[in-house]
DOLUMBA-201475 format. One line per 3 residues: number of its first residue (from 1); for each residue x, y, z negated of C-alpha. Coordinates in Angstrom, 2 decimals. Each point is the difference from the previous one (the first is absolute). Layout:
residues N
NUM = X:Y:Z; ...
end
This chain:
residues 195
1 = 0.00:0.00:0.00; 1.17:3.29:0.87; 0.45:3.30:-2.26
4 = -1.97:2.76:0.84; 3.28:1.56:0.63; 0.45:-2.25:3.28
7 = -1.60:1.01:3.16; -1.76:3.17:-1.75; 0.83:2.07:3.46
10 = -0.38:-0.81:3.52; 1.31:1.85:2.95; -1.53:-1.72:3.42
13 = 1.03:1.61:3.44; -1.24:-0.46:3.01; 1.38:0.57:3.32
16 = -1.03:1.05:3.54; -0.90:-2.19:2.91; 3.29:-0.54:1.37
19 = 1.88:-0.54:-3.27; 1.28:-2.80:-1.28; 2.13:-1.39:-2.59
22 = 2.33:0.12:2.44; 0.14:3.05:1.58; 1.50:3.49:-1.22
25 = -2.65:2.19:-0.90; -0.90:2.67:-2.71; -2.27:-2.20:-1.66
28 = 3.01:-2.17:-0.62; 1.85:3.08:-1.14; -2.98:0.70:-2.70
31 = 0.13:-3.73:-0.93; 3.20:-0.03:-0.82; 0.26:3.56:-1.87
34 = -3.07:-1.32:-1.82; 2.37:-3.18:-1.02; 2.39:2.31:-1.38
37 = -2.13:2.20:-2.07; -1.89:-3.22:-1.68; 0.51:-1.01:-3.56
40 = -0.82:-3.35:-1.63; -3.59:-0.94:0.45; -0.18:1.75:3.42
43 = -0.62:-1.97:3.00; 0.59:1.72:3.78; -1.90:-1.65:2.92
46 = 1.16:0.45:3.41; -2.88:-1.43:2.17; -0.63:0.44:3.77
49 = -3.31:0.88:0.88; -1.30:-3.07:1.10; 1.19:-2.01:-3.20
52 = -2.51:-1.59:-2.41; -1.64:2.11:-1.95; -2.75:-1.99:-1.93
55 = 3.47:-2.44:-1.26; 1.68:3.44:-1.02; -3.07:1.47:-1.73
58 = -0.61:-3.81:-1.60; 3.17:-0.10:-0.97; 0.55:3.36:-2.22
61 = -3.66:-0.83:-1.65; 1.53:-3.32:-1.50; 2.84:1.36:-0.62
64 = -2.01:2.29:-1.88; -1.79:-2.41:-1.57; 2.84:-2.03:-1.63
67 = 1.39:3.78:-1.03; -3.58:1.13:-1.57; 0.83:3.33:1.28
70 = -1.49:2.21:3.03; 2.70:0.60:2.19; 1.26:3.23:1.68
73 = -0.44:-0.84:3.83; 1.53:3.08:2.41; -0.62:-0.71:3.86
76 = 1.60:2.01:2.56; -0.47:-0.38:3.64; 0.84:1.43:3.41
79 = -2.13:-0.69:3.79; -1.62:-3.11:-0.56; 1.42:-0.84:-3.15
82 = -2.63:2.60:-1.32; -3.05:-1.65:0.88; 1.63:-3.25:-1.74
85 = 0.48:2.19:-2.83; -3.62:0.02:-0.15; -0.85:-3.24:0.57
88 = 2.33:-0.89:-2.50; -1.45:2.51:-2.72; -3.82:-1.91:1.18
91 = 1.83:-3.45:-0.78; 1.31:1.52:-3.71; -3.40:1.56:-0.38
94 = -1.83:-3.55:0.50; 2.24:-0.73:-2.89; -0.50:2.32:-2.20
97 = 2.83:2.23:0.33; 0.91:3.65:1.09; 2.98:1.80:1.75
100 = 0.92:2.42:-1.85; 1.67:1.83:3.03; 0.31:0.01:3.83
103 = 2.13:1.61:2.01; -0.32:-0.15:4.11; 1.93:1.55:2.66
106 = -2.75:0.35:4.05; -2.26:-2.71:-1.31; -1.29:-1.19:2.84
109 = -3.42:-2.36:0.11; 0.06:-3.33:1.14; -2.81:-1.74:0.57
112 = -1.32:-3.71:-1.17; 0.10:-1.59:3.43; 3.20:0.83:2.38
115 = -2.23:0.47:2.83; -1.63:2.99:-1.93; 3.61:1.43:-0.97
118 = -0.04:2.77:3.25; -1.54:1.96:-2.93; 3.62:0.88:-1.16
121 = 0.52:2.20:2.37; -3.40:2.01:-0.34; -0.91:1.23:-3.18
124 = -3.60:-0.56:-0.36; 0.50:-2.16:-2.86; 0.77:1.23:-3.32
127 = 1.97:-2.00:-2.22; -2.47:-0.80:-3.30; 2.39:-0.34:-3.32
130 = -1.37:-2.69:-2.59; -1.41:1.54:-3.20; 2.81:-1.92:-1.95
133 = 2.58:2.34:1.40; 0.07:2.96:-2.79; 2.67:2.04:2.13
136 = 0.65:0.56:3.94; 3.00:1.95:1.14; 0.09:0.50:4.25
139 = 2.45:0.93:2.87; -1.29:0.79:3.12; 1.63:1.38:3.62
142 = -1.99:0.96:2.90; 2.83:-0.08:2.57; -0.92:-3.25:1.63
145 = -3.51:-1.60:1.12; 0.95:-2.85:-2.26; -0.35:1.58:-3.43
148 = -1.28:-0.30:-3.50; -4.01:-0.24:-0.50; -2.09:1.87:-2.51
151 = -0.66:-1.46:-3.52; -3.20:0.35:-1.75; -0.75:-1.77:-3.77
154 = -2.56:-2.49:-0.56; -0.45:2.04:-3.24; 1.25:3.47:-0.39
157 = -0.54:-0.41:-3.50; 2.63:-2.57:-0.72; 2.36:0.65:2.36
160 = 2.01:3.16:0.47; 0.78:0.27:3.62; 2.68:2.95:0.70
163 = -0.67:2.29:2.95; 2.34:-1.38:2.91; 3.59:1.41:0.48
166 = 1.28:1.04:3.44; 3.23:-0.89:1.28; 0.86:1.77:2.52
169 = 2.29:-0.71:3.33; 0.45:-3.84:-1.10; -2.30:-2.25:2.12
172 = -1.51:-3.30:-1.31; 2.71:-2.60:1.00; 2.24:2.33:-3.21
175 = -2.65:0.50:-1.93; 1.65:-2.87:-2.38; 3.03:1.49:-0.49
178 = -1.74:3.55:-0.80; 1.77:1.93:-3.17; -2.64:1.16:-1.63
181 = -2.25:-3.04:0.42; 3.24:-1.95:-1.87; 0.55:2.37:-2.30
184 = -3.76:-0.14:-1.32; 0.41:-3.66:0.04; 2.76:0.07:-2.44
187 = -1.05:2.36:-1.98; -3.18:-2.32:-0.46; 2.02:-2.48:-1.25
190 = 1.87:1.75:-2.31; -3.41:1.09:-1.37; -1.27:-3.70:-0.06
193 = 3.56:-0.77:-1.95; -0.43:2.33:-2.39; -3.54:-0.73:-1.20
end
């Protein structure tokens, strides 16, 4: 059995369509500055975007279990890897748990059957946050016709959903490596450490 002390935080990133484990990226950059700001009891996720995220979210609920304690869960997530965000906060929420923070760099909407994914590049679709997400942080550019969709909350009440920050002259393919999208996501964690 583990001490509440084990596993109390949880950093999970996810990264764009064409990223990999493999492949250089900034979301690999944030990973690994994420690794190096951790302490004991901190676990950092790199995940791509089409990884498993009903295991993920199954396994931080028993790990929570076995702890007895509600964890800290962070998310951040860039292109696609946004929209897995959120399907990863609806697989946490079907469990009982919140993120406490998300932070997402031109979002972009994917849809549930590939066929149906041309909506990427039109933004008709708003991207709807879970109501077990208490905090949404967002980078957006509008120099390329592939770029990051609206959010909306499923309940204003619960979640606090920042108004969007521009970046400007850095189209989407960058949008990962963007400073001040990293720099929010570290200070995040810091905050997350600290609590």
């Amino acid at each position: 059995m583990h001490s509440p002390a084990t596993l109390r935080t949880w950093h999970v990133v996810f990264a764009g369509f064409l990223q990999t484990r493999g492949t250089a990226n900034g979301m690999i950059r944030l990973w690994r500055d994420l690794l190096q700001h951790a302490s004991p009891g901190t676990v950092v996720q790199f995940c791509q975007w089409n990884d498993d995220v009903d295991g993920l979210a199954e396994l931080i609920w028993r790990d929570a279990q076995d702890a007895d304690v509600a964890p800290a869960v962070c998310v951040y997530g860039y292109s696609w890897g946004g929209m897995t965000a959120m399907n990863f906060a609806r697989q946490l929420r079907a469990r009982g748990l919140e993120v406490r923070h998300m932070v997402l760099s031109d979002a972009v909407y994917r849809h549930w059957y590939w066929l149906g994914n041309w909506r990427a590049f039109v933004r008709t679709r708003p991207i709807i946050v879970p109501d077990n997400v208490l905090r949404v942080d967002w980078y957006r550019q509008t120099e390329t016709i592939l770029r990051g969709h609206d959010l909306w909350a499923e309940d204003p009440a619960r979640t606090e959903l920042s108004d969007a920050v521009y970046v400007r002259h850095v189209p989407h393919k960058l949008m990962d490596d963007c400073e001040a999208f990293r720099e929010r996501c570290l200070q995040v964690a810091e905050l997350a450490e600290a609590a």
